[in-house]
C-alpha positions in Angstrom: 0.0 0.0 0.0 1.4 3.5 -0.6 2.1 6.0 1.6 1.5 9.6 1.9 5.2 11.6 0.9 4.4 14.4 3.8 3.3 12.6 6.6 3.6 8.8 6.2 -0.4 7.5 6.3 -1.6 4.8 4.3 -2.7 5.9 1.3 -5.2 4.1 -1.2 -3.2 3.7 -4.4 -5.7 5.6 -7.1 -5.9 8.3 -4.3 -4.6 11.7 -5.4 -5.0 13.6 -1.9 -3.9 12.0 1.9 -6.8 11.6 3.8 -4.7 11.9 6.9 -3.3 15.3 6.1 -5.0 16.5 2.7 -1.9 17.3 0.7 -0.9 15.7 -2.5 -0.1 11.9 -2.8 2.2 12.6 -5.9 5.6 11.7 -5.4 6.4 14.9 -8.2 6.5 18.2 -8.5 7.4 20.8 -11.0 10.2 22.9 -10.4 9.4 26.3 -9.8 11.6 28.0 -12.7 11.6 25.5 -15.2 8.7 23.7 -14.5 9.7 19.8 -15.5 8.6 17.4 -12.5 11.4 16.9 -9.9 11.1 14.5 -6.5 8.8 16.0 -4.2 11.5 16.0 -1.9 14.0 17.8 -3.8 15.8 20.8 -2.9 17.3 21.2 -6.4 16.0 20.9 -9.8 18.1 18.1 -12.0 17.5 20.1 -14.8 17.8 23.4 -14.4 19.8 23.1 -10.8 17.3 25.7 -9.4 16.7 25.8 -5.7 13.2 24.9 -5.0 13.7 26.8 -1.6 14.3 30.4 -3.3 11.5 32.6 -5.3 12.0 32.5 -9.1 10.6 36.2 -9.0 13.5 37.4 -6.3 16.4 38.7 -8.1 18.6 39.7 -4.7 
């Protein structure tokens, strides 16, 4: 059985929301500059090596 990437509950496997802790059960993401799907737990993106902690829009 699958488990939920955030907090760990059971999850059923067509399920696309925990209903533990109501966030997504995809084990993706996009990347927020380049916008190809990444690890849900990445910090930075394979392709573009963008850090998925830092806002695209901040140029500081």
């Amino acid at each position: 059985m699958p488990k939920c990437p955030h907090c760990g509950a059971n999850a059923d496997a067509d399920a696309k929301f925990c209903e533990v802790c109501g966030k997504s059960t995809s084990q993706t993401k996009q990347c927020v500059e380049c916008e190809k799907e990444i690890p849900i737990k990445a910090r930075f993106c394979k392709y573009c090596g963008f850090d998925q902690n830092k806002d695209p829009f901040d140029w500081s």
